[in-house]
N, C-alpha and C positions, 0 to 999 in steps of 0.2 A: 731346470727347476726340479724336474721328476726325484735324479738323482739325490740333489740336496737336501729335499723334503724328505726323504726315504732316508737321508744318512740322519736329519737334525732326531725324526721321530722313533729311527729305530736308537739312538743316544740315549735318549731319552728313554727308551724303554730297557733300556740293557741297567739303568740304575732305578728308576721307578715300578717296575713291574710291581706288578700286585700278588702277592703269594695265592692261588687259588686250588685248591684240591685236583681244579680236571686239568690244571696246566701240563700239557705235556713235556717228558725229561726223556734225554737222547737214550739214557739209561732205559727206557720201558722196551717192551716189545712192542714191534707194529701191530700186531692185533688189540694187545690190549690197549696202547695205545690212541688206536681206531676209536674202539670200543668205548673208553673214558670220555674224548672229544666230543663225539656222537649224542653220548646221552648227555651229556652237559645240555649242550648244543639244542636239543629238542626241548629238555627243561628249561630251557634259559629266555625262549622262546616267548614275548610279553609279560614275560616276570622275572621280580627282580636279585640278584648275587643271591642279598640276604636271606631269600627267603626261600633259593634253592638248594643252598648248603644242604641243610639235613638231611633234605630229600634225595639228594647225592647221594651224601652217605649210607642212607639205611637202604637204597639199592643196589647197593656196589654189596655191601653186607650181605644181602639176598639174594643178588645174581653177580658172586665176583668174575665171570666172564658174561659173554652173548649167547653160548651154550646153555649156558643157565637159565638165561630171560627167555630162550625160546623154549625151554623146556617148563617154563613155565606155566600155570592156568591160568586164562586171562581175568577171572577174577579175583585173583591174588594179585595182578601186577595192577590193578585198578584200587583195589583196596589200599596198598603200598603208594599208590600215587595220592589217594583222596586229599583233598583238601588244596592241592596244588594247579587244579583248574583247569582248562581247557582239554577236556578228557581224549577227545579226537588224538591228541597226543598219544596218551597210553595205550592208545589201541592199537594206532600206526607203529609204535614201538615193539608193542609186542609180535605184529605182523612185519615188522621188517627184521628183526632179530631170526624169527620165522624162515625169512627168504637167504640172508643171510648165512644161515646155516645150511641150509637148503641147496642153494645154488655157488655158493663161494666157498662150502665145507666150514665156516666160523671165523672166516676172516674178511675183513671191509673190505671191499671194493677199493685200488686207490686213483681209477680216472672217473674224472665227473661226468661224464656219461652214465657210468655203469651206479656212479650215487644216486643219479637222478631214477633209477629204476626202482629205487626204494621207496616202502610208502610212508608218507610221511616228509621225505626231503627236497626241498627246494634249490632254488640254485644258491642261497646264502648255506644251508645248512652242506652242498655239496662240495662248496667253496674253500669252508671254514676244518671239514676235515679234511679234503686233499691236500689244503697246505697247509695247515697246524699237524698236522699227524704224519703227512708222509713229505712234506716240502712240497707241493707241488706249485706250481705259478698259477693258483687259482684266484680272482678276483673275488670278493665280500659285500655284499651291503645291505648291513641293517639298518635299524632306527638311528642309531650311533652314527655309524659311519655316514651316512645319509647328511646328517646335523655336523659332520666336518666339512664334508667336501662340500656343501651348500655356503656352510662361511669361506673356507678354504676360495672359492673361485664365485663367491657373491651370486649363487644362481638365486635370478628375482623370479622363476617360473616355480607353479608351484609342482613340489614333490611329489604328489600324488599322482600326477600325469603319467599315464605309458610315457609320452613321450620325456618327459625331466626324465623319468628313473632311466631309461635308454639312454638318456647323459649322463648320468650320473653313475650307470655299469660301464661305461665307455673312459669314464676318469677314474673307475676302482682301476681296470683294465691297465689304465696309461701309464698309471704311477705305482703300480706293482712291481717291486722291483722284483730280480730273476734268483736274488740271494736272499734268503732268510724268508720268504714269503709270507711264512705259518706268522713268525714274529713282529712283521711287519701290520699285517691283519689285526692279530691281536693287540701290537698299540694302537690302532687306528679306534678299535673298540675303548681300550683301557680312556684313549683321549677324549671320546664322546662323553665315557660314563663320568670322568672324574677331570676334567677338563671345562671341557666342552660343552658344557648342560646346557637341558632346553632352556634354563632364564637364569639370567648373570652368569655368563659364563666367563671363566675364570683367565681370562687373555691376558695379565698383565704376569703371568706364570707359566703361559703356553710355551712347549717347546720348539714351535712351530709358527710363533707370533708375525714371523716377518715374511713369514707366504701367505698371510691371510687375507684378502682382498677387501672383506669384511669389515673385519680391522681397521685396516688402513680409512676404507668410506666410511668409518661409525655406521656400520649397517647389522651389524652381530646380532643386536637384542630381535630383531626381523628375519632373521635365517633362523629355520629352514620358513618357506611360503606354504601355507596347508589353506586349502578351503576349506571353509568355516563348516562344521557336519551339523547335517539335519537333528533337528529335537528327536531325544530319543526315547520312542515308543513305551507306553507303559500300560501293564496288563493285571488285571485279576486274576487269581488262580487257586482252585481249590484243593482241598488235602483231605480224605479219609483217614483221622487214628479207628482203624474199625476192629473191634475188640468180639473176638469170639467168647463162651462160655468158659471156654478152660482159661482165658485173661493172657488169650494171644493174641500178636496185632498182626493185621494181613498186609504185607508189603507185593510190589511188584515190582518186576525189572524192567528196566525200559530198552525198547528194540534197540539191535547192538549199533545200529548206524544213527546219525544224527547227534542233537543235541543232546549231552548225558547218556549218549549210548550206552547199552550193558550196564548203569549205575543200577540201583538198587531205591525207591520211592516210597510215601504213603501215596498211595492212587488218587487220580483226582486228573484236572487239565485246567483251561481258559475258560473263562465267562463269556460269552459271546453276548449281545445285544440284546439292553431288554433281557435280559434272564436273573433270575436272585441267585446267588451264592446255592443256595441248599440246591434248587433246581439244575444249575450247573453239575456240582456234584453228583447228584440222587443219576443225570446224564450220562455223564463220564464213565461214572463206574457199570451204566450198562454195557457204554459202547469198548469201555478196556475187560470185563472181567462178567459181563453177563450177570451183575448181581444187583440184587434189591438190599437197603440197608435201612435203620431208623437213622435217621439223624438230628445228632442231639445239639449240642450247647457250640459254640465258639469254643476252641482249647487256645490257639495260639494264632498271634497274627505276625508275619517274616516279611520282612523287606531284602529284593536283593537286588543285583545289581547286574547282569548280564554283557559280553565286548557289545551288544547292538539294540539291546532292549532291557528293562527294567521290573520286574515284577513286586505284586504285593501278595504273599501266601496264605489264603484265610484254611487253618484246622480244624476240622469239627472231631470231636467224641463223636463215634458211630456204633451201633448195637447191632450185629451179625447173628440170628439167628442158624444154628448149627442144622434145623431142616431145610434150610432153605438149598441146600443142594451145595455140589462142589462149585468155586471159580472157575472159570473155563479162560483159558491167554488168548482171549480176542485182539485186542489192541496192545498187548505185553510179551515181550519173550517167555515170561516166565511168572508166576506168582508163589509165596510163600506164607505159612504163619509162623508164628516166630513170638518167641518171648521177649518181653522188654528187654532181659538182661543179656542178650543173644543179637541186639540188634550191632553191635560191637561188631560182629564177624562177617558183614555185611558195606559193601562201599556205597554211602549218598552223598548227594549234592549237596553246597554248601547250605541251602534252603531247608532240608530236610534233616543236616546235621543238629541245624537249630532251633525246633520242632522235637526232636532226640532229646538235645539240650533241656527245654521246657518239661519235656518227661519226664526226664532226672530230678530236677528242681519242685517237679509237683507230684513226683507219683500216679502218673497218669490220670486222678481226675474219671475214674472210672465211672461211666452211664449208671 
């Protein structure tokens, strides 16, 4: 069966393929190569084609090699990422590009081992360039391929188990054939995304229709098995526009590890118990920047939406008296004042971008 499935899907990918900008061509060099694959690969990472073309592109413009990216300031490559989300990415990137240089002289690594040393990559991301980039007989599984070989061989266990995905790296493994690897992989991908979909998926069109065990039981619309995830979390959260005399506003950076690492904020945090919004705040900004502020009016209220929890942003207009001393980065990498027109050169969170947004649209609303 290995071979047949591997001949019907790679058929099928030798006429269907999908034109994609990071597709690799035997024409490229192995670095650059490397190099295109990788960062696909990290972008592409819980989000979707559409939405990371661009961002493809205007990095490749910006850092046409790895040389580039390491050479780069990581708040430049954070600004160039903004809006495309799980920042941890950008960071890992620009520190693996870092190593990369570093220790390989600017070319990828091509055993998965030596991927795996990188930060940032996993065994799907180590996978996907050893054998897209360089042929290696590396095995794959993402979300995609996950949602074949679960129809593919009808697994009723749910996916999310150590133990299913350990079956399910064991049949990437199986049916990897020893020719065309890279292209093999990537239909496997192409079948999930435009196949194979999470609901109604497209079987009476699969190239692959008659391995599908799935199929065969009318069991499709139930593959893959997911336990059902816990209600997800939802917080308060306040924001300082805190406006000095000269009609600057004071931003802060947020420490470079964790959530929005190294992004760029109005200051502020969580509401904790029993506490008002204002008193939250007037908190916050002791415990990040050591300062006392007036706090004025509601500016803007931001819903957003986080992979594991949810927030609601309350803005206040805040009045900064210029005696009251300098900030001090208690709880911050770093702090800034900065003119409205200037907040442009600076990378936030999608929260804060829209918060920026309401600025724009009112004028700031000044105390």
């Amino acid at each position: 069966m290995a071979s047949s499935l591997a001949d019907d899907l790679l058929a099928w990918y030798d006429s269907q393929a999908v034109a994609l900008p990071w597709r690799a061509r035997d024409a490229d060099p192995l670095p650059e190569r490397a190099y295109h694959v990788w960062l696909s690969e990290i972008m592409l990472q819980q989000t979707q084609v559409e939405t990371v073309k661009p961002y493809y592109a205007r990095f490749l413009n910006a850092y046409p090699t790895i040389k580039d990216l390491a050479a780069a300031p990581l708040a430049d490559v954070l600004k160039l990422w903004e809006g495309l989300g799980y920042y941890s990415r950008a960071r890992n990137l620009h520190k693996a590009a870092i190593q990369v240089v570093e220790k390989f002289g600017g070319a990828f690594p091509q055993t998965t081992a030596e991927l795996l040393s990188l930060p940032g990559i996993g065994r799907y991301t180590a996978g996907a360039i050893a054998s897209i980039a360089y042929g290696v007989a590396a095995p794959v599984l993402d979300g995609n391929v996950i949602r074949v070989y679960s129809r593919l061989f009808d697994v009723a266990d749910d996916v999310l188990l150590p133990s299913t995905q350990a079956k399910l790296w064991q049949m990437a493994e199986d049916f990897l054939p020893e020719t065309r690897p890279g292209d093999y992989n990537q239909a496997l991908m192409d079948l999930g995304r435009l196949i194979c979909k999470p609901r109604a998926p497209l079987c009476k069109g699969c190239p692959v229709q008659q391995h599908c065990l799935a199929y065969a039981r009318n069991t499709q619309d139930s593959r893959p098995v997911k336990a059902k995830k816990p209600q997800t979390p939802h917080y308060q959260v306040t924001a300082g526009l805190i406006w000095n005399e000269r009609g600057e506003l004071l931003i802060a950076q947020r420490p470079p590890d964790g959530l929005l690492g190294g992004l760029w904020e109005f200051p502020g945090g969580k509401q904790e118990a029993s506490e008002t919004l204002q008193a939250c705040l007037h908190r916050e900004l002791q415990e990040e920047l050591n300062i006392d502020v007036a706090i004025g009016e509601l500016f803007a209220v931001v819903k957003h939406a986080f992979t594991h929890f949810r927030i609601t942003l309350h803005a206040f207009n805040c009045r900064y008296h210029d005696d009251s001393g300098e900030p001090e980065a208690l709880g911050v990498a770093d702090w800034a004042w900065v003119m409205p027109d200037d907040l442009e050169r600076y990378a936030f969170g999608k929260a804060d971008r829209q918060v920026i947004a309401h600025l724009r649209s009112r004028n700031g609303m000044l105390l």
